[in-house]
N, C-alpha and C positions, 0 to 999 in steps of 0.2 A: 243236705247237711250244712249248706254254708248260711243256713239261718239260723244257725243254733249258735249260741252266744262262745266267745271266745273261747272262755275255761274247759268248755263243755267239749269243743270240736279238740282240744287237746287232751283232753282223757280218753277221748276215744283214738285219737292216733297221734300218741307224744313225739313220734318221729317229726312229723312237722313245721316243732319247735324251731328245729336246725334254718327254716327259712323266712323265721319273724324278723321286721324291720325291726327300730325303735319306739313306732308309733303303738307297735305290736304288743313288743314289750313293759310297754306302760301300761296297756289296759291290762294285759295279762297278769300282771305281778299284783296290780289293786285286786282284780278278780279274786285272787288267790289267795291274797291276803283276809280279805271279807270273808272267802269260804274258808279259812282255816287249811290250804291246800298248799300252802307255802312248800314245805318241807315234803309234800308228795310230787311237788312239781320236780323239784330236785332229785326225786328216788327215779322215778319215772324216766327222766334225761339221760341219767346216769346207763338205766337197765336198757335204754334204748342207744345209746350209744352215742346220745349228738352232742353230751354234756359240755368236750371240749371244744365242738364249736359254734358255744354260745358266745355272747360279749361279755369280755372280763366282768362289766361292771353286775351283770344277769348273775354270771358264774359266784360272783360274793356276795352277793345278795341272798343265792341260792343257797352256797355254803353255808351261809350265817344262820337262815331257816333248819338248814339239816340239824348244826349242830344241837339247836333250841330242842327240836325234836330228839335230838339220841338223851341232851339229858333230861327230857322231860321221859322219856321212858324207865331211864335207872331209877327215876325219882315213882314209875308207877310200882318198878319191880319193889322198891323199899318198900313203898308205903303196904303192897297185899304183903310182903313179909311181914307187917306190924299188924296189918288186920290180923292174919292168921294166928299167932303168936297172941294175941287178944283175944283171941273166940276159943282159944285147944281147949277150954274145960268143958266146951258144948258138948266135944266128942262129934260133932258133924263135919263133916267136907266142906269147904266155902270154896262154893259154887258160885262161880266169878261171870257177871254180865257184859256183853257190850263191849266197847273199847278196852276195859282191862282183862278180856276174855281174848281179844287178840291179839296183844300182846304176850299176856303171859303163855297162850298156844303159839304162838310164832308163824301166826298166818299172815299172809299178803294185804289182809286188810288193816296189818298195827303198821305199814310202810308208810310213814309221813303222818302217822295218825296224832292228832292232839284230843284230852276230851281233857273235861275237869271233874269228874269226880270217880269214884271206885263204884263200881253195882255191886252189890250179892244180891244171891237169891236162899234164902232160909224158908224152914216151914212155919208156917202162923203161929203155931205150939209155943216155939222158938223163941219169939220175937221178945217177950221179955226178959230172960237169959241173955239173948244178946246185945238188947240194946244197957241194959245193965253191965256188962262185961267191956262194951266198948265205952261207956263212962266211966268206969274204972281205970280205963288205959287212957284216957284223958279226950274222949270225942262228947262233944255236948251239942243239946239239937238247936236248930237256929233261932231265929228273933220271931217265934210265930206264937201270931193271938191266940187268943182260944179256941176262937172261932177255925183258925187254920189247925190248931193242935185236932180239933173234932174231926175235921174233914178229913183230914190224914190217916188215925187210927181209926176211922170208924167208917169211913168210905172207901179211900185208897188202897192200892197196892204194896203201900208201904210204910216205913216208920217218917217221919217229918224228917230229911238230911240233917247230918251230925256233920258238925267241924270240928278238926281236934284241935285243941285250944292253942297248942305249942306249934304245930308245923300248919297249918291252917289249911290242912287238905280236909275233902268233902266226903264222905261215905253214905252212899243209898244202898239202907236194906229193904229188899222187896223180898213181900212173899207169896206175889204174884205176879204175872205180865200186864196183868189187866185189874183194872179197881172191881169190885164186888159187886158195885151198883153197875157197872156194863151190862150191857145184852149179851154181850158176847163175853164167858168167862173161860179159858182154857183154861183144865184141871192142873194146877201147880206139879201135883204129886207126880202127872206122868210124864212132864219134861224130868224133875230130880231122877226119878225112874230110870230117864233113860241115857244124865249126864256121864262126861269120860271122864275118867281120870287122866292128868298129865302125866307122863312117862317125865320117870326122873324127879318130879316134884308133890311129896306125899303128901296127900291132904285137902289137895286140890283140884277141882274138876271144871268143865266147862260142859254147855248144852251140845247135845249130839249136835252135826253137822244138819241136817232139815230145820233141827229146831233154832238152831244161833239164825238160822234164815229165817224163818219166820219170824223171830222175836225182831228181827231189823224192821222187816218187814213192817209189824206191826207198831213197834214203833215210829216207824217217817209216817206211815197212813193213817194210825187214830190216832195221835199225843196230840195233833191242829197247831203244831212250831214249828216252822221253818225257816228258823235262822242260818241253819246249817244243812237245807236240807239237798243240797247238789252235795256237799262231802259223804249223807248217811247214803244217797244211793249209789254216788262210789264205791262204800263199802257192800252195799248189796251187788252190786258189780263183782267187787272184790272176789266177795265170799262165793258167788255164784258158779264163778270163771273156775275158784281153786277147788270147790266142793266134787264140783263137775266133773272134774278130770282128776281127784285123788279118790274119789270115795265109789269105789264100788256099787251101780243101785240107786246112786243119789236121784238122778232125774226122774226116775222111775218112783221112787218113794215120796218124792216132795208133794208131789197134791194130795196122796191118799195122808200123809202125814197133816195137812193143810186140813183137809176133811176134820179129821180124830182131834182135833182142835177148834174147829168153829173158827177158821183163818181162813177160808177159802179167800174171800174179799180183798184182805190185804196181799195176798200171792200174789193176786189177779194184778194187781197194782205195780207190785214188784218188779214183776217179770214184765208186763209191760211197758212201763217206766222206763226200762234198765236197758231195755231190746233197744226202747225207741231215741232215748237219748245216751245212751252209752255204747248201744249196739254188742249187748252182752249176748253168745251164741248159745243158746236155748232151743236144745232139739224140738220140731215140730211137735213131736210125741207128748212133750209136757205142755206144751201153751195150749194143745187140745185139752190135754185132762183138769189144767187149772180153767178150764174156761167156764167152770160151775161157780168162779166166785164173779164173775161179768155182773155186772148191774144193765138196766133196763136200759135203750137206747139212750133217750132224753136225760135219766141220769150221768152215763156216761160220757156225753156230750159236754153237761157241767163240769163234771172231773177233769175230764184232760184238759178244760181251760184252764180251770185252777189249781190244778197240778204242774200243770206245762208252765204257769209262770212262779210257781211258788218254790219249784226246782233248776231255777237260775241260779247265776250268782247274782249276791246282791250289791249295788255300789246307792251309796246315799245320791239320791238324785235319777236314778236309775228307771229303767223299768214302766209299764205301762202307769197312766195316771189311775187307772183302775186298780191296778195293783194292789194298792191297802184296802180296798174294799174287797177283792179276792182274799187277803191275807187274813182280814175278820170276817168272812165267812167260814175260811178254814179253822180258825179258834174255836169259833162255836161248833161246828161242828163237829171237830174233838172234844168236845165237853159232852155235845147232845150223844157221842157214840159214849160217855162215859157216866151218864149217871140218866136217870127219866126223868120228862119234861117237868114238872113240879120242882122236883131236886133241885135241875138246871137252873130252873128261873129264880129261885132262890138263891140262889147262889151266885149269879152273874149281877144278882141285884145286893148281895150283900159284896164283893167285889166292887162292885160300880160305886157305890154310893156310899157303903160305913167303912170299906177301906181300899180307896181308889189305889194309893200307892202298890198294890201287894195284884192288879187288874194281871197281868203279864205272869206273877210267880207260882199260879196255882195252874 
């Protein structure tokens, strides 16, 4: 474990904390800060109990993190109250993704969480109602060509991100996990099917517990970005740890769930991932049954390299000189798991070349 990079060997046992020097605490805090972990470093300390015997200067550095984070949550609770309140004439449930899905459920993984924008998940039907509905209430879609307007509504998952014009927050309607042109398309209808309602907050629902895993899931393993990708498998940590031991069935249900989605792959990844650099406790029972989404030796061999370094933290200057050539082979091959090679190449040439600036936004 003592090759696992600083951030990394403290999320897995934040007690620790209590014996960092200053040298410690310098990388630590950069670490944290690049991975957006700021404000979990501090929850963490706190729940582990060595908070007050950090050094003053850790401890307000640390506080200053938390508080960014509590108002950046009031500010996510505002903004789905504005969504919701925008969308009532749909008559649907907004069905909340991602970071503002754990939040608004008050799970372990919204502790220290930061993201920047809202997810929903609407059915296709839908999508014009609401992206209508939410231009009415003042969100308009961003600065994209036409070229990007096509690719969006006619490939993707989703509507092109709207900003509302007065408070400048970001809202992604999807009304999928996955673009169209994927191999792999899990049917929409039977995550909606089988989302919860929140207790206490009418109107509102998030993805059953197997499926909020999976969608993390699939998303750190196909989207090929990893800017942030030690905080998302945090959260698959997170989610893993709290699922496991609240939800009746969970372990038992997550591969056959994993199956009924064409997700097997990314579980595989997950759980893997999470075991080996989080040390997240994952009864035997299930890493046998997810062992149907394993890839071929040789494959896998590739993966955990460019896995294993692509879920560091990142500091500019950092990290193997290989590294950015790991980092764009994982690009493309979230694109190549997102649309067929023709598509692809079309389109990383129409990126590259008629509009280099926009290479990174798609």
């Amino acid at each position: 474990m003592n090759t696992l990079p600083l951030l990394t060997r403290v999320l897995r046992e934040p007690a620790s904390m209590a014996a960092f020097d200053a040298p410690d605490w310098e990388l630590l805090l950069r670490q944290a800060g690049a991975a957006d972990l700021g404000a979990t470093l501090a929850l963490l300390a706190e729940e582990h109990g060595v908070l007050a015997a950090l050094p003053e200067r850790v401890q307000r550095r640390l506080a200053w993190s938390r508080t960014a984070w509590e108002r950046h949550t009031q500010a996510v609770r505002f903004e789905v109250q504005q969504v919701q309140r925008a969308l009532a004439d749909t008559g649907l449930p907004l069905l909340l993704l991602k970071g503002t899905a754990y939040v608004a459920a008050g799970l372990p993984a919204a502790s220290g969480r930061l993201f920047s924008d809202i997810d929903i998940l609407v059915p296709k039907a839908a999508l014009p109602d609401v992206e209508s509905l939410l231009i009415l209430h003042g969100w308009a879609a961003g600065h994209h060509d036409e070229y990007d307007q096509r690719y969006y509504r006619e490939w993707m998952h989703e509507l092109p991100p709207m900003q509302h014009m007065r408070r400048a927050t970001v809202i992604d309607v999807h009304h999928a996990i996955l673009p169209e042109t994927a191999a792999v398309r899990p049917d929409p209808a039977l995550l909606r099917a089988d989302a919860r309602a929140l207790p206490g907050v009418p109107g509102l629902q998030v993805l059953a517990p197997c499926d909020m895993v999976l969608h993390s899931a699939t998303h750190l393993f196909s989207e090929g970005e990893y800017d942030h990708g030690l905080r998302d498998l945090f959260d698959l940590h997170r989610l893993l740890c709290h699922f496991g031991a609240a939800e009746p069935g969970f372990w038992q249900a997550l591969p056959g769930r994993a199956r009924q989605l064409e997700l097997e792959r990314p579980l595989f990844y997950a759980l893997r991932y999470s075991m080996e650099l989080l040390g997240t406790p994952v009864p035997a029972a299930t890493v046998a049954d997810a062992d149907g989404g394993r890839p071929n030796a040789a494959l896998l061999a590739l993966m955990d390299a460019l896995f294993r370094n692509a879920l560091r933290p990142f500091l500019p200057g950092s990290g193997s000189v290989l590294a950015p050539a790991g980092d764009s082979l994982l690009y493309i091959r979230g694109n190549w798991l997102r649309m067929p090679p023709l598509m692809l190449a079309r389109h990383l040439f129409h990126k590259a070349f008629l509009s280099p600036g926009n290479v990174k936004s798609i």
